[in-house]
Backbone bond lengths (Angstrom), bond angles and torsions (degrees), N, CA, C in turn:
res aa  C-N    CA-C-N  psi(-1)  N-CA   C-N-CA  omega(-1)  CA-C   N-CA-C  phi
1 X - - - 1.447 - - 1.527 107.39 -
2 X 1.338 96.14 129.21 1.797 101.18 -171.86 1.650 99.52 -80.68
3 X 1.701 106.47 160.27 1.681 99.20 174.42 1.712 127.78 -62.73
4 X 1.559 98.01 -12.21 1.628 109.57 -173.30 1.397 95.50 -73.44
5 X 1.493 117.16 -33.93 1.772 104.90 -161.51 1.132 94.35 -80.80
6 X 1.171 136.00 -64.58 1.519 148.88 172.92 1.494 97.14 -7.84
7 X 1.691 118.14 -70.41 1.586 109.57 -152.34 1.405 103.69 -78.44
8 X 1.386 110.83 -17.78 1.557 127.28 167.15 1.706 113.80 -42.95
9 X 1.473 99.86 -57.92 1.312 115.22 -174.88 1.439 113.58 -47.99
10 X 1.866 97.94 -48.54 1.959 121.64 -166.05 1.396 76.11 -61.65
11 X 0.985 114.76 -79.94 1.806 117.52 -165.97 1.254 125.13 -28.71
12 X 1.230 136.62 -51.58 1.529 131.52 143.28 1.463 122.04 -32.32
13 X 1.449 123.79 -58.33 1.474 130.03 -168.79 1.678 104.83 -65.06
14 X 1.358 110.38 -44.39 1.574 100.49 -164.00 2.300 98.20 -121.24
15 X 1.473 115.82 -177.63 1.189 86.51 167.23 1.694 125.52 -69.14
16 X 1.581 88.17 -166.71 1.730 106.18 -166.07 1.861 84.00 -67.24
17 X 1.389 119.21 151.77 0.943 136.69 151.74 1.685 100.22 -130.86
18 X 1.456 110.12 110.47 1.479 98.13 -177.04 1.583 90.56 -112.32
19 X 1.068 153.78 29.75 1.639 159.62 112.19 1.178 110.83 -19.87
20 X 1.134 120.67 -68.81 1.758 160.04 -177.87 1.084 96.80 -59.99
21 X 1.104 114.92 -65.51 1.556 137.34 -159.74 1.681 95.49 -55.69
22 X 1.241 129.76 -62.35 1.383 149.44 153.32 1.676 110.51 -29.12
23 X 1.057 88.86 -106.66 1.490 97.60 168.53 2.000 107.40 5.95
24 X 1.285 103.25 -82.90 1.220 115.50 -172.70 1.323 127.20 -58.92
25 X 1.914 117.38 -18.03 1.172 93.26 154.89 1.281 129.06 -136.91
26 X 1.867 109.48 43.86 1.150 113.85 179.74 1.688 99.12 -128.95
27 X 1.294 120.71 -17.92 1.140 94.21 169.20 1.629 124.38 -98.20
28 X 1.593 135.61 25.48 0.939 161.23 172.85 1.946 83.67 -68.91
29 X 1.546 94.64 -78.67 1.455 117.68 -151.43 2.062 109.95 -49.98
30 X 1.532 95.07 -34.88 1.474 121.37 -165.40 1.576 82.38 -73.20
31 X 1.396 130.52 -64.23 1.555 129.40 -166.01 1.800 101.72 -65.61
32 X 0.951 132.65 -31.92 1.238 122.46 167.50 1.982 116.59 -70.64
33 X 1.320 108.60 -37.92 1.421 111.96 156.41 1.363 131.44 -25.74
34 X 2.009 93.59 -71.15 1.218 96.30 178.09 1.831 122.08 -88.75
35 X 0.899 113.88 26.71 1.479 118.26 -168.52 2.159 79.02 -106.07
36 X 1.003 109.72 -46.18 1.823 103.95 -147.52 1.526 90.27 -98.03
37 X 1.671 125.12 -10.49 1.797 127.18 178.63 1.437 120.84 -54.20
38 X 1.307 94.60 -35.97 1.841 102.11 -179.30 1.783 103.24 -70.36
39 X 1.454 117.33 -29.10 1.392 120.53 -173.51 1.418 97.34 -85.72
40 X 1.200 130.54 -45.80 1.537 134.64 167.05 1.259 123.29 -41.73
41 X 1.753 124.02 -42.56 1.203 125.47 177.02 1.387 106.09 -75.01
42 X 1.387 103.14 -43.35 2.010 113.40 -152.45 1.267 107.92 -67.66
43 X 1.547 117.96 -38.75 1.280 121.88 -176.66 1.821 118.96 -70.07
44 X 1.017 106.06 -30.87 1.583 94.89 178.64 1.523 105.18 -99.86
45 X 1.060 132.73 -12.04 1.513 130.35 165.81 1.690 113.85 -65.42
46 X 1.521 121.62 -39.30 1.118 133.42 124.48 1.267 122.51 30.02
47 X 1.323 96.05 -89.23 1.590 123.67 -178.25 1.426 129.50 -94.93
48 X 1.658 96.33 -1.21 1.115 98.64 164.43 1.597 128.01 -107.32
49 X 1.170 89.06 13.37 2.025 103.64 164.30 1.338 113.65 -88.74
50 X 1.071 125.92 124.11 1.468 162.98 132.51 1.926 106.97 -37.88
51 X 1.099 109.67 109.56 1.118 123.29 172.61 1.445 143.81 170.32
């Protein structure tokens, strides 16, 4: 069970918490961002040196 269905699930059973609701599936995505950004920038700058 992925964390989206999960808070999906909470979200049905009790009210909307869309905080939570948030939370859970943007800062997953944002920490994978910045973990792989330095490889995202570095790599095509890379190739764009002349030398």
């Amino acid at each position: 069970m992925t964390l989206q269905v999960a808070l999906g699930q909470l979200n049905r059973a009790h009210d909307t918490d869309y905080g939570m609701l948030m939370a859970g599936t943007v800062l997953p995505l944002l920490i994978v961002f910045l973990i792989g950004a330095r490889n995202f920038i570095a790599d095509p700058a890379k190739g764009a040196v002349r030398g």
